[in-house]
N, C-alpha and C positions, 0 to 999 in steps of 0.2 A: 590699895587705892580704894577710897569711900565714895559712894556715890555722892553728894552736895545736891540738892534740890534746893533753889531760888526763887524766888514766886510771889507774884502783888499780896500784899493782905490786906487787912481793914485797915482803914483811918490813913490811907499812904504810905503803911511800913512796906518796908519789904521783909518776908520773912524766908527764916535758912532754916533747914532740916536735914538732919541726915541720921544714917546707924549711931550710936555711941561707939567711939574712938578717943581716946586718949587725945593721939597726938591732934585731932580735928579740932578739938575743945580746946586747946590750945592755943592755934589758930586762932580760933573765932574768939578766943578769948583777948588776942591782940589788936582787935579793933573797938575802938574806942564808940560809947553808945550804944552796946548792944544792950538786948533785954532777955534774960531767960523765963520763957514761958513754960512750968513744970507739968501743968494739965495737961497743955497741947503737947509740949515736948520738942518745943521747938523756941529760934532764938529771932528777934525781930528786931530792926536798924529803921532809924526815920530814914527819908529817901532824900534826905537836900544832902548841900557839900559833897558831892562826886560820892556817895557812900555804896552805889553798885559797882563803881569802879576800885574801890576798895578794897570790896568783899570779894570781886573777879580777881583782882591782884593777891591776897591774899589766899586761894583757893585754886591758883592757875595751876597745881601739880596734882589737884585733884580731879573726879571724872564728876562735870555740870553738867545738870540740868538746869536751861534756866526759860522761866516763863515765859513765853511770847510777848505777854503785855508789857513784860521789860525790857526787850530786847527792842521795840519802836523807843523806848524815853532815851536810849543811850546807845550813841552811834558806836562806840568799842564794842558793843556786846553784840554786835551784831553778826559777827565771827567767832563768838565762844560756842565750842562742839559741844550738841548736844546726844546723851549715850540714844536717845530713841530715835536720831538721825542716820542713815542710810552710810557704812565708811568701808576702807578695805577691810577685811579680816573675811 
């Protein structure tokens, strides 16, 4: 399992990051409108058309982190665990 980090960026994106994984790239690669950014090393989606619900769905077998500032615009994400949260183990 990869970590996935979520997270406001500039201009409205949302931008996704994680380890390099195969099978993630994959994934991410199945949503329509990403952007690979090779500097930063990370991939960014505009934020209209439900696209964090999306990228939640898409992602839901993996361990999220997801931004605060996103988790106010969209009432589903407001129950995605995140790993720097407090759980059993």
């Amino acid at each position: 399992m990869v970590e996935v980090n979520i997270r406001k960026g500039e201009f409205g994106r949302i931008v996704v990051s994680f380890p390099y994984d195969p099978s993630v790239v994959t994934k991410i690669k199945a949503i329509e409108g990403r952007r690979w950014h090779p500097v930063e090393k990370h991939w960014s989606f505009t934020k209209l058309n439900g696209m964090l619900e999306k990228i939640l769905k898409v992602f839901g077998d993996e361990e999220i982190y997801l931004d605060p500032a996103l988790k106010s615009s969209t009432p589903k994400a407001k129950d995605t665990p995140s790993p720097l949260g407090g759980g059993p183990g």
